[in-house]
PDB file of N, CA, C and O in Angstrom:
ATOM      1  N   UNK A   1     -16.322  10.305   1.936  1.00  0.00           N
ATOM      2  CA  UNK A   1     -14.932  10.257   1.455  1.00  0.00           C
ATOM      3  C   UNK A   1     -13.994   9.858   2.586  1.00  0.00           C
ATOM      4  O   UNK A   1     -14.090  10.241   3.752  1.00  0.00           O
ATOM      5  N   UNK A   2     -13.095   9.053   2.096  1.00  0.00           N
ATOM      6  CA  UNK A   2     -11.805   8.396   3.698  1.00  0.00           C
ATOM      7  C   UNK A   2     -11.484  10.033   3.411  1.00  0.00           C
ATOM      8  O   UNK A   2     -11.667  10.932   2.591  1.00  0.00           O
ATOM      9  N   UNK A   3     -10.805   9.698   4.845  1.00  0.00           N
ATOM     10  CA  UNK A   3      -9.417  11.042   5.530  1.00  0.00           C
ATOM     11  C   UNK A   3      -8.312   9.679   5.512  1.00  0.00           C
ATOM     12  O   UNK A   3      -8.352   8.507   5.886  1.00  0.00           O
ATOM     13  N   UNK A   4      -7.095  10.792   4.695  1.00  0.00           N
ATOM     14  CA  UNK A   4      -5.956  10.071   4.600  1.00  0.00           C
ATOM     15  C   UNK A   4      -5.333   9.112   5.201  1.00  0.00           C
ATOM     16  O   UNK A   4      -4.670   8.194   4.719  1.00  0.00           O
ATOM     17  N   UNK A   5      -5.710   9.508   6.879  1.00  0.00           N
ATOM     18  CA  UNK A   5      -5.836   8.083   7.837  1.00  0.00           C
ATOM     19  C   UNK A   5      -6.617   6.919   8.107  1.00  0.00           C
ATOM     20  O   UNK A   5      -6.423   5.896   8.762  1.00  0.00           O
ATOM     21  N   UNK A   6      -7.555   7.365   7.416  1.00  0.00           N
ATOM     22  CA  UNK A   6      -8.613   5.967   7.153  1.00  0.00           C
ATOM     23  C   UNK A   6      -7.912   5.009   5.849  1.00  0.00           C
ATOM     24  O   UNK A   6      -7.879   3.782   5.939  1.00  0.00           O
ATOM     25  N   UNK A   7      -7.283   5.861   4.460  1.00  0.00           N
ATOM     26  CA  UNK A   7      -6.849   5.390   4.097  1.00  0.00           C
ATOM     27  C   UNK A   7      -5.811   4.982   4.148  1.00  0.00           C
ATOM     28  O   UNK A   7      -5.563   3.976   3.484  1.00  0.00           O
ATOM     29  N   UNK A   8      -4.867   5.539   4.885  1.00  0.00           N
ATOM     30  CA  UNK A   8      -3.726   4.932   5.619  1.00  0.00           C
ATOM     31  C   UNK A   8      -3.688   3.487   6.585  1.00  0.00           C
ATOM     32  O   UNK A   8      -2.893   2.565   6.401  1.00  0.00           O
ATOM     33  N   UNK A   9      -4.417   3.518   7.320  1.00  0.00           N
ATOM     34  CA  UNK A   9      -5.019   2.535   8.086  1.00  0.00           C
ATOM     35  C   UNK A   9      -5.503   1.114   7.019  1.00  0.00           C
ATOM     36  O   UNK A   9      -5.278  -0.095   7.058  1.00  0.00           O
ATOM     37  N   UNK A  10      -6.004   1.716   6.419  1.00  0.00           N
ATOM     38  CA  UNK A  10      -6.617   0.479   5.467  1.00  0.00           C
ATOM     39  C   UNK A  10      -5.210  -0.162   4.531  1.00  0.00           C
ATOM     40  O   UNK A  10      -5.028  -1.379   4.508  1.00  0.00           O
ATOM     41  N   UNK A  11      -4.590   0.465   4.042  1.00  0.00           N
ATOM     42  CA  UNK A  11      -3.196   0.162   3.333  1.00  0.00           C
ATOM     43  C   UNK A  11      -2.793  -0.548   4.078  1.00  0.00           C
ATOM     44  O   UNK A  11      -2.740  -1.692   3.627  1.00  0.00           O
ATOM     45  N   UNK A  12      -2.328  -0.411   5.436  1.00  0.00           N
ATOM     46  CA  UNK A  12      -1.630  -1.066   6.450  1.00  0.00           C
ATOM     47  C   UNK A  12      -1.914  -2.538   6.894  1.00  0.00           C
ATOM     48  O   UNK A  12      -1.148  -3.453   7.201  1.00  0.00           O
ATOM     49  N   UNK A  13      -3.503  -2.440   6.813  1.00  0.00           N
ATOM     50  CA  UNK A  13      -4.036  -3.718   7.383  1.00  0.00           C
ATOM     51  C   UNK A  13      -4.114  -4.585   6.361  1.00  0.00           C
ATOM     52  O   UNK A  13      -3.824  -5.775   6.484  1.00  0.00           O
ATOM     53  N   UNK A  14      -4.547  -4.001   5.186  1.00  0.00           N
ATOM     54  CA  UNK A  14      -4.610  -5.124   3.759  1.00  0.00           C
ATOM     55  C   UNK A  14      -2.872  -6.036   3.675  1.00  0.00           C
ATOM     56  O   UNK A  14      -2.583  -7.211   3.452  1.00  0.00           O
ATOM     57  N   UNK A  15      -1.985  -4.736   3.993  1.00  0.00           N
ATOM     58  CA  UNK A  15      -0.589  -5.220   3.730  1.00  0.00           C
ATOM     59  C   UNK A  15      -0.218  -6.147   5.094  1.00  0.00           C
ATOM     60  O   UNK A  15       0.603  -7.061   5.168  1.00  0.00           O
ATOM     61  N   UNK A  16      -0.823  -5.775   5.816  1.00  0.00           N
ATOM     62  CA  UNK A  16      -0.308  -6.796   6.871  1.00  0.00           C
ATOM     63  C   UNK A  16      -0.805  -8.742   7.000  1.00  0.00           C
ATOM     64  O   UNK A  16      -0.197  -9.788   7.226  1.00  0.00           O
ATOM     65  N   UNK A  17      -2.440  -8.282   6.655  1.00  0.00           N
ATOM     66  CA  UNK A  17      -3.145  -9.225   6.604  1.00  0.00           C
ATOM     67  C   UNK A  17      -1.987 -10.101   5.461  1.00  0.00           C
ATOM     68  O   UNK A  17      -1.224 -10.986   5.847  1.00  0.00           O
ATOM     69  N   UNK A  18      -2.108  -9.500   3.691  1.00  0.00           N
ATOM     70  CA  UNK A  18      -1.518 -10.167   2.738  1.00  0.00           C
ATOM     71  C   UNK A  18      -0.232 -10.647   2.955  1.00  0.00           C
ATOM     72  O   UNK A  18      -0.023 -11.653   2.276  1.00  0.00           O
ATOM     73  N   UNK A  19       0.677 -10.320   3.623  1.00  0.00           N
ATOM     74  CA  UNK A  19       2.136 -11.071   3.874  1.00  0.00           C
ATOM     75  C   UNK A  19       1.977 -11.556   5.242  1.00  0.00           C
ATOM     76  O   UNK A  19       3.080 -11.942   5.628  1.00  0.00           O
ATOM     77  N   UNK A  20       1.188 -11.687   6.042  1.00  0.00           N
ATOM     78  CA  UNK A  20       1.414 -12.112   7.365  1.00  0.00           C
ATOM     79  C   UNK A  20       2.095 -12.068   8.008  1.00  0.00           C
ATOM     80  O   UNK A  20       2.929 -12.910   8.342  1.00  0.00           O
ATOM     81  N   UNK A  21       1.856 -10.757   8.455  1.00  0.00           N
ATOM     82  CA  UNK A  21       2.515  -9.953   9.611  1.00  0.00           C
ATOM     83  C   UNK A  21       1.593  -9.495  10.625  1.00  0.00           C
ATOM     84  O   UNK A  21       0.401  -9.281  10.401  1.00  0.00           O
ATOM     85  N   UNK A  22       2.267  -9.320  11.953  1.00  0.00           N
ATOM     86  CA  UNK A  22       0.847  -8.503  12.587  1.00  0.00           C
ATOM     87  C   UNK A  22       0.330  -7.344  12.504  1.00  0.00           C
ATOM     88  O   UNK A  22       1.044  -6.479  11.997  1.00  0.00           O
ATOM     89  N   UNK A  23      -0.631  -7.072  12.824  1.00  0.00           N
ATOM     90  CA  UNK A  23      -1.484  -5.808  12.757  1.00  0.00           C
ATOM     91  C   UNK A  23      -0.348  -4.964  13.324  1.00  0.00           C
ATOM     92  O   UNK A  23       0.666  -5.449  13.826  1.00  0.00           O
ATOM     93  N   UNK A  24      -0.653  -3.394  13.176  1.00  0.00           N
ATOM     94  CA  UNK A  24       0.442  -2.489  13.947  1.00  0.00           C
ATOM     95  C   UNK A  24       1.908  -2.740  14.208  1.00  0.00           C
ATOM     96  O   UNK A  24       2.657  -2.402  15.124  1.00  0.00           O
ATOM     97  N   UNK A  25       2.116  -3.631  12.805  1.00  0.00           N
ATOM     98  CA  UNK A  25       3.539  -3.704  13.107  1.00  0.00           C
ATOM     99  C   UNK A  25       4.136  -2.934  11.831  1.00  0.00           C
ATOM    100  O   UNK A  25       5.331  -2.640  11.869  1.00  0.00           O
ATOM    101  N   UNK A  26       3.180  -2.503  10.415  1.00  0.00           N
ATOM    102  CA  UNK A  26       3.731  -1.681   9.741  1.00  0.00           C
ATOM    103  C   UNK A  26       3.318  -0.183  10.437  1.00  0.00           C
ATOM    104  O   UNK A  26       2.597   0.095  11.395  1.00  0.00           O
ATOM    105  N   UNK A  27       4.254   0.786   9.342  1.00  0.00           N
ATOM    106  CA  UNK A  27       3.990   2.147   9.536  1.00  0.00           C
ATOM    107  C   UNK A  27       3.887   2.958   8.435  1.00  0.00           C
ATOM    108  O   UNK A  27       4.326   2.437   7.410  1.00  0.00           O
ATOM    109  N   UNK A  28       3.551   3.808   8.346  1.00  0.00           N
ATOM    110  CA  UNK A  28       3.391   4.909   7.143  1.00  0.00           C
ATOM    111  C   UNK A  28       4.952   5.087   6.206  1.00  0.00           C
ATOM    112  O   UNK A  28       5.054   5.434   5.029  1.00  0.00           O
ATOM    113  N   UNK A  29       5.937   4.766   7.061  1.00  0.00           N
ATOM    114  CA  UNK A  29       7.076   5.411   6.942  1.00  0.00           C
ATOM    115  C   UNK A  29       7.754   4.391   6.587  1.00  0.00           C
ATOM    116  O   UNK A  29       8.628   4.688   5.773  1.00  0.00           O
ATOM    117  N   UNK A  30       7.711   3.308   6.863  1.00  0.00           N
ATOM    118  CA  UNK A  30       8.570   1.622   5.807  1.00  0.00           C
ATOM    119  C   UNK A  30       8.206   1.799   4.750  1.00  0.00           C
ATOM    120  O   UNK A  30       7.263   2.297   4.137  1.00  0.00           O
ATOM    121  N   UNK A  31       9.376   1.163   4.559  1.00  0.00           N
ATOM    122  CA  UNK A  31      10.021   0.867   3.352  1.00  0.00           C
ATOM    123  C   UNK A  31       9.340  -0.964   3.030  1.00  0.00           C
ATOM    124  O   UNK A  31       9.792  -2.010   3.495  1.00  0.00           O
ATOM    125  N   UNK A  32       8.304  -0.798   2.211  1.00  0.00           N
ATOM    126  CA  UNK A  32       7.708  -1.928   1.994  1.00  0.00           C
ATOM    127  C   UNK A  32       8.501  -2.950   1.785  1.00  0.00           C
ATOM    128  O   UNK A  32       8.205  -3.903   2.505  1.00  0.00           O
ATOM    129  N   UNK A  33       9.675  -3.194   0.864  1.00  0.00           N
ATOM    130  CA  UNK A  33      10.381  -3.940   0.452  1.00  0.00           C
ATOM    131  C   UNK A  33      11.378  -4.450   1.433  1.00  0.00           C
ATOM    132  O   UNK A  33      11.414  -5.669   1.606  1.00  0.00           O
ATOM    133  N   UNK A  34      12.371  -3.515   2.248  1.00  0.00           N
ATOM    134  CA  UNK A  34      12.654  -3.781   3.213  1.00  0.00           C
ATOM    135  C   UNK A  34      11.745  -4.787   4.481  1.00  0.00           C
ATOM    136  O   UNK A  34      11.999  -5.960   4.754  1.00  0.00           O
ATOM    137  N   UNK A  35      11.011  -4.205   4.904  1.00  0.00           N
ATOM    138  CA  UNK A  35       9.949  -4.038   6.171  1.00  0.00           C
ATOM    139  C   UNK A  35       9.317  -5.499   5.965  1.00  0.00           C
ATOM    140  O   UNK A  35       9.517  -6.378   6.803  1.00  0.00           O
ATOM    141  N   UNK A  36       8.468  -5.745   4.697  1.00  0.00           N
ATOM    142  CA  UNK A  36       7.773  -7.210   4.298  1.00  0.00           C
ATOM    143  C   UNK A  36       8.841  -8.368   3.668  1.00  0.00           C
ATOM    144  O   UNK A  36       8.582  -9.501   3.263  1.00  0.00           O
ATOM    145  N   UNK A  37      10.107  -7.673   3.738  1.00  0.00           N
ATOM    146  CA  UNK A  37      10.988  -8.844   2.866  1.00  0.00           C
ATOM    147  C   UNK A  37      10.474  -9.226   1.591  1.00  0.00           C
ATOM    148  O   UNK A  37      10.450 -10.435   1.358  1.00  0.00           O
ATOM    149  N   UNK A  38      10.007  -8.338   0.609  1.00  0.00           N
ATOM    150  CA  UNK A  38       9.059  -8.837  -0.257  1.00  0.00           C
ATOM    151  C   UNK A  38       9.661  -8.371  -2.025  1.00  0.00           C
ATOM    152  O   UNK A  38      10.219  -7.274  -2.001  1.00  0.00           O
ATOM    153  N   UNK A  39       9.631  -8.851  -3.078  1.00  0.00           N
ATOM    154  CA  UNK A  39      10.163  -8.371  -4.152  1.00  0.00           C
ATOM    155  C   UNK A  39       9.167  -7.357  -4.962  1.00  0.00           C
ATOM    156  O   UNK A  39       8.221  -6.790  -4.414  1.00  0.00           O
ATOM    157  N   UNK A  40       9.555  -7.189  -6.526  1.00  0.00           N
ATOM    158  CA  UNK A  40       8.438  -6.925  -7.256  1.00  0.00           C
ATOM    159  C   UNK A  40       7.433  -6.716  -7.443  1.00  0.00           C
ATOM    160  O   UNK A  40       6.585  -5.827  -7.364  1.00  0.00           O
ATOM    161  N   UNK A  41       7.773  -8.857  -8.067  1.00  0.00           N
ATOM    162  CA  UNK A  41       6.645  -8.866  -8.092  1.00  0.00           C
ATOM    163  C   UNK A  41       5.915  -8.995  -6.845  1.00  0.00           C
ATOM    164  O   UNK A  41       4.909  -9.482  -7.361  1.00  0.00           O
ATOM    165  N   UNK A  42       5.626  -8.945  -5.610  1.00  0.00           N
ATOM    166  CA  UNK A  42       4.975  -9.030  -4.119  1.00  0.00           C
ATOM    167  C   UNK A  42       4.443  -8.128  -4.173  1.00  0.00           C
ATOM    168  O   UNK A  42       3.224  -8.083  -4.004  1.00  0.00           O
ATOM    169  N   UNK A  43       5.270  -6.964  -4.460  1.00  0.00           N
ATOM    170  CA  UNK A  43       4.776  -5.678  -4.725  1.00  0.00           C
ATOM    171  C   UNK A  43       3.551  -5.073  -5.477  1.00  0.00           C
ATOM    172  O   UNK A  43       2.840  -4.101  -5.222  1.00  0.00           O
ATOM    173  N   UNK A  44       3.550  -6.109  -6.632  1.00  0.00           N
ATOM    174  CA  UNK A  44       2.597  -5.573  -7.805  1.00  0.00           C
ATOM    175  C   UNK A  44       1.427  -6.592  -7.478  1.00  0.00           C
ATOM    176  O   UNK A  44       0.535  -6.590  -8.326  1.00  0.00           O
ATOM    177  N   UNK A  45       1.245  -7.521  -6.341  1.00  0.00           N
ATOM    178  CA  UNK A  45       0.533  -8.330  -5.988  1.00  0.00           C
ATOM    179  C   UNK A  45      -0.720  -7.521  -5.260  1.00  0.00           C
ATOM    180  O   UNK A  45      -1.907  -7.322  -5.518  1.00  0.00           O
ATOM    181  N   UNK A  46       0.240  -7.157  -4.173  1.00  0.00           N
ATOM    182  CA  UNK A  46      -0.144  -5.525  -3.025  1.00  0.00           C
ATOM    183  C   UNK A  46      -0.664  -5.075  -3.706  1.00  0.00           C
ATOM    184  O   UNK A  46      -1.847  -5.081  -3.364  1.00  0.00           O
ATOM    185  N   UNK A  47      -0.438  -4.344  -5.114  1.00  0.00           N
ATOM    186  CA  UNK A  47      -0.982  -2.996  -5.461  1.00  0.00           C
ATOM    187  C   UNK A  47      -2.226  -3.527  -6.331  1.00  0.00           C
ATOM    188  O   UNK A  47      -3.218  -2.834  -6.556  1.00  0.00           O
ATOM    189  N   UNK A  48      -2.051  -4.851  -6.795  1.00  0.00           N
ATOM    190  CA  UNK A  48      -3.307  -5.393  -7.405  1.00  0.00           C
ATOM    191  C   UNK A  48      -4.346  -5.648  -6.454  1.00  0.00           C
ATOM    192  O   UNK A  48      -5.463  -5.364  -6.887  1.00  0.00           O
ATOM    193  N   UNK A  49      -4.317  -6.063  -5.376  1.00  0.00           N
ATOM    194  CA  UNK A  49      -5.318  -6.270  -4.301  1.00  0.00           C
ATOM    195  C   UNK A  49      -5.810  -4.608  -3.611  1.00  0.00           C
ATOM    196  O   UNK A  49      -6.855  -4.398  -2.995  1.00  0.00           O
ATOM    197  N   UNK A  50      -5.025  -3.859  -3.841  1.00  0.00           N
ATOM    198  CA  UNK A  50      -5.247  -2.492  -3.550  1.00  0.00           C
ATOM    199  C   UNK A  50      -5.656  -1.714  -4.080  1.00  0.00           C
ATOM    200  O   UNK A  50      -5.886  -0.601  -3.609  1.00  0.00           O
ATOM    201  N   UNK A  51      -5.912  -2.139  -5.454  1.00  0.00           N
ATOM    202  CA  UNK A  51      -6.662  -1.270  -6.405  1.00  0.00           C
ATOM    203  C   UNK A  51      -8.141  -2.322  -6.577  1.00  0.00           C
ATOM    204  O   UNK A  51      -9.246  -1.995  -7.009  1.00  0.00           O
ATOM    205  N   UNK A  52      -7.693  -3.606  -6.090  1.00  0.00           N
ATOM    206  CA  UNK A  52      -9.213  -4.127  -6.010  1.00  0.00           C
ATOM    207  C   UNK A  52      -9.933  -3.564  -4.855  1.00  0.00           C
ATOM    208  O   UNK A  52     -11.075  -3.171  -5.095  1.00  0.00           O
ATOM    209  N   UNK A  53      -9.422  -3.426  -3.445  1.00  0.00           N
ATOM    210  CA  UNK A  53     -10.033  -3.043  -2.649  1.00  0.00           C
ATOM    211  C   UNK A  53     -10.632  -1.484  -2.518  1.00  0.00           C
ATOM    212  O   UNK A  53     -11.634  -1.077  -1.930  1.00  0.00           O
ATOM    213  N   UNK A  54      -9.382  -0.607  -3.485  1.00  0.00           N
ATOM    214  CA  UNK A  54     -10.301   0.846  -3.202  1.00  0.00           C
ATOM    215  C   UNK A  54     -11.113   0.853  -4.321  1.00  0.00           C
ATOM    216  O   UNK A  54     -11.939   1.723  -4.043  1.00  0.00           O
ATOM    217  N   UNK A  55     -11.386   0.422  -5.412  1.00  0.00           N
ATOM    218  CA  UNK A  55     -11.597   0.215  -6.687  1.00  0.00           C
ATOM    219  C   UNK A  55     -11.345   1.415  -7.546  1.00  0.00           C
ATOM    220  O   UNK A  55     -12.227   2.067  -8.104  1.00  0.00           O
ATOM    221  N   UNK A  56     -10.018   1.651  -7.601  1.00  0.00           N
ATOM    222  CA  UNK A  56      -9.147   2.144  -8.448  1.00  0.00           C
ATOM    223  C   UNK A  56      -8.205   1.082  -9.420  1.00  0.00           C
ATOM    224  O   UNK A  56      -7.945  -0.121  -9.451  1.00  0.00           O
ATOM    225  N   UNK A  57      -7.796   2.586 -10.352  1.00  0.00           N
ATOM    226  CA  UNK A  57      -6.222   2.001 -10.957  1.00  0.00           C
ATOM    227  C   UNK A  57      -5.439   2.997 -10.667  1.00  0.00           C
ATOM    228  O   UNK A  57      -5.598   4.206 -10.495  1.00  0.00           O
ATOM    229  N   UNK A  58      -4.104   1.889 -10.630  1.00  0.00           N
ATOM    230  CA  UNK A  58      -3.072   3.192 -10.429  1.00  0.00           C
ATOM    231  C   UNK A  58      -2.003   2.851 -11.706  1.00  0.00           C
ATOM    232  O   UNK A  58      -1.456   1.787 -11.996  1.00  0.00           O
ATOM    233  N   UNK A  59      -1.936   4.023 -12.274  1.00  0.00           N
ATOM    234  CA  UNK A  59      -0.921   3.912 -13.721  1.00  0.00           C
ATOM    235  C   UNK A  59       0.686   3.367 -12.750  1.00  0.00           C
ATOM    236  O   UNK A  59       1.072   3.503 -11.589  1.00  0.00           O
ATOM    237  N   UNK A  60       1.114   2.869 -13.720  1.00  0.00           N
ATOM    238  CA  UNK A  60       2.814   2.289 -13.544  1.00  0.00           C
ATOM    239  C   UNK A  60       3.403   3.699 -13.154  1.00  0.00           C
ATOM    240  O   UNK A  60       4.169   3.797 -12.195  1.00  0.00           O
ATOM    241  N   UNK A  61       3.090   4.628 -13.799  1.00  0.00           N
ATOM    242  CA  UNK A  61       4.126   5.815 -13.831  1.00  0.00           C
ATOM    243  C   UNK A  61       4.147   6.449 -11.819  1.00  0.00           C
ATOM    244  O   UNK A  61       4.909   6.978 -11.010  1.00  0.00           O
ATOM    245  N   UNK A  62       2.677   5.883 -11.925  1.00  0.00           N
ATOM    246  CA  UNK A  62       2.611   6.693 -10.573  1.00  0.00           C
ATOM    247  C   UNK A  62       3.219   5.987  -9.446  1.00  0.00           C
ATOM    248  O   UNK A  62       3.470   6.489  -8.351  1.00  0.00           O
ATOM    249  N   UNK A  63       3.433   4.793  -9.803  1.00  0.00           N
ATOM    250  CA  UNK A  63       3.895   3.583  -8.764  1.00  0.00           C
ATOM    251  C   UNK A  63       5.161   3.678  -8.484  1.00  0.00           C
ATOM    252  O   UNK A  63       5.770   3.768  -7.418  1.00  0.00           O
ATOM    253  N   UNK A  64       5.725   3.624 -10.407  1.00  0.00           N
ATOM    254  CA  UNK A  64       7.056   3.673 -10.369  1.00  0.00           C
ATOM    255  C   UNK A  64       8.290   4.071  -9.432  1.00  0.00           C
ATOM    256  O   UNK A  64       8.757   5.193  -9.629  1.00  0.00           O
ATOM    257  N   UNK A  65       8.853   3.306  -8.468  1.00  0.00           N
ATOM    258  CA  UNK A  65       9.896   3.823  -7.516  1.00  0.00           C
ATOM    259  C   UNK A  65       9.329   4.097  -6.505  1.00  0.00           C
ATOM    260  O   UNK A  65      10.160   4.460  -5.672  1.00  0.00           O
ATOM    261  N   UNK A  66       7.954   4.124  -5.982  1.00  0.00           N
ATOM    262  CA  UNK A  66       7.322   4.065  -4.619  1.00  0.00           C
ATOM    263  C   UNK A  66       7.790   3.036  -3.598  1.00  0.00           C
ATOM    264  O   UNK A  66       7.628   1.820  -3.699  1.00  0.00           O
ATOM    265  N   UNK A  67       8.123   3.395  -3.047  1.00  0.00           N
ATOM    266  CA  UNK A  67       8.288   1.888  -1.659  1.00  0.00           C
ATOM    267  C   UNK A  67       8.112   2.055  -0.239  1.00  0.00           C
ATOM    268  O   UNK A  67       8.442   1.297   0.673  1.00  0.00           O
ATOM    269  N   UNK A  68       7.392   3.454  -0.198  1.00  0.00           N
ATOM    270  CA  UNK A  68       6.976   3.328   1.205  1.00  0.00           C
ATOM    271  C   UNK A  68       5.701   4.106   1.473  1.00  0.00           C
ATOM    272  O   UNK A  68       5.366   5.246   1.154  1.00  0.00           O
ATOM    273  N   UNK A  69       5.021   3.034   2.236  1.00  0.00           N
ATOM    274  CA  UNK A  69       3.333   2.903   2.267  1.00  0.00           C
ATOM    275  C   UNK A  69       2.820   4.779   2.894  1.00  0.00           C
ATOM    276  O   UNK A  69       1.632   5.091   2.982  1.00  0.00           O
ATOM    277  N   UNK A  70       3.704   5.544   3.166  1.00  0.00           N
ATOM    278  CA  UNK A  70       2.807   7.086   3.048  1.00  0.00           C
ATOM    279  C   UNK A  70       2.841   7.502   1.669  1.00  0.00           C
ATOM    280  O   UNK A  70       1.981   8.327   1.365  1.00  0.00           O
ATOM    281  N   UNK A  71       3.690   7.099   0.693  1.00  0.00           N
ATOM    282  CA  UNK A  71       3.805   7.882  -0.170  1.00  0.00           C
ATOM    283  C   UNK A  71       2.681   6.688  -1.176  1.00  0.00           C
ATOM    284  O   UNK A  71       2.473   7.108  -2.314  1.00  0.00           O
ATOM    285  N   UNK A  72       2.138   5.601  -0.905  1.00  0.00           N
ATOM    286  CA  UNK A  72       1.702   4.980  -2.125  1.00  0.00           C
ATOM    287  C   UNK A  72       0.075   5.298  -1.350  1.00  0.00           C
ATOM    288  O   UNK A  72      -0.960   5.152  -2.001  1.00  0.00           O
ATOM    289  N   UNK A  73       0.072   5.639  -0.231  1.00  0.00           N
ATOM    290  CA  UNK A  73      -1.518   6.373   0.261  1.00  0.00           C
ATOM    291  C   UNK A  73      -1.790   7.419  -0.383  1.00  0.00           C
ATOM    292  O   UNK A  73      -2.888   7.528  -0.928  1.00  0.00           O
ATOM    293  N   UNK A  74      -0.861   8.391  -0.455  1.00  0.00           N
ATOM    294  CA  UNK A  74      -0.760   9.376  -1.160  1.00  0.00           C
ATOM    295  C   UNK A  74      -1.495   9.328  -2.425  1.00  0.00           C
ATOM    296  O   UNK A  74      -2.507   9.998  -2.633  1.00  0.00           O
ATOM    297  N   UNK A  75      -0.863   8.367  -3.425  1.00  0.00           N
ATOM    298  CA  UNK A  75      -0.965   7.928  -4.856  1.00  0.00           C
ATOM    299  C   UNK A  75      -2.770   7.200  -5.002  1.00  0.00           C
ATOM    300  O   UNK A  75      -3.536   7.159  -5.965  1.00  0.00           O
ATOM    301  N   UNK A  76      -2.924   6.674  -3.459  1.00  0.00           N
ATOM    302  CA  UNK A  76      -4.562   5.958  -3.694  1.00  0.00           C
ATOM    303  C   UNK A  76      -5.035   7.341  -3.621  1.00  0.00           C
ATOM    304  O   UNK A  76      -5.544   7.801  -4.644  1.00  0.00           O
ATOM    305  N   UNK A  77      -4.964   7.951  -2.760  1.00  0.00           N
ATOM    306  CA  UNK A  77      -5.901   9.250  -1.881  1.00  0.00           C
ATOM    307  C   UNK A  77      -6.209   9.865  -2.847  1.00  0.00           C
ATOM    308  O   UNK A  77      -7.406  10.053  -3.068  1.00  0.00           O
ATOM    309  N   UNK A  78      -5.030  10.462  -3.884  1.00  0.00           N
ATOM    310  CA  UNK A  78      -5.548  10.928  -5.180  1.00  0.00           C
ATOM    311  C   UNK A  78      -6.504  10.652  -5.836  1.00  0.00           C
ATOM    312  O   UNK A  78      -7.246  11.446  -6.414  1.00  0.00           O
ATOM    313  N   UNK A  79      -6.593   9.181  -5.800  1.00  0.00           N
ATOM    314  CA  UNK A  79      -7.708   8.147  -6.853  1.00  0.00           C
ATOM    315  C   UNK A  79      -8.869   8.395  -6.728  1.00  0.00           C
ATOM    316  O   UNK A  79      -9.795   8.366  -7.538  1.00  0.00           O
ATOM    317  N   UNK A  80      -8.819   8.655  -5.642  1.00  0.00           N
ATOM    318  CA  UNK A  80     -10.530   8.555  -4.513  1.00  0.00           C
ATOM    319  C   UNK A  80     -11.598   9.236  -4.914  1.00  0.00           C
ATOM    320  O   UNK A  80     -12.638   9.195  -4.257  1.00  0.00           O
TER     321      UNK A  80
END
């Protein structure tokens, strides 16, 4: 089973890799939308590649109003 920082770590790098940014330049604590300059839909792009990679789903409800990557680890970690 990940520890929250493995899955933390992994959020980070998928999101960095997918908008091209560098490694260690996000944090637990951005504000995705802010931080990636990114909309929506960018958003629902992220969370589609993120539920491919942990191989989860995550319901809308749980997403709903999330925008910063500790609290949507949170929402995978549950999944797990």
């Amino acid at each position: 089973m990940r520890t929250m920082e493995q899955t933390t770590q992994e959020v980070l790098d998928l999101a960095a890799k997918h908008f091209q940014v560098a490694q260690g330049s996000l944090a637990p604590d951005d504000d995705f939308f802010k931080k990636l300059g990114i909309n929506s839909l960018q958003a629902l792009e992220l969370l589609s590649r993120l539920e491919n990679h942990f191989g989860i789903e995550l319901p809308d409800y749980e997403v709903q109003g999330v925008s910063d990557f500790r609290t949507l680890v949170s929402r995978i970690q549950s999944r797990l």
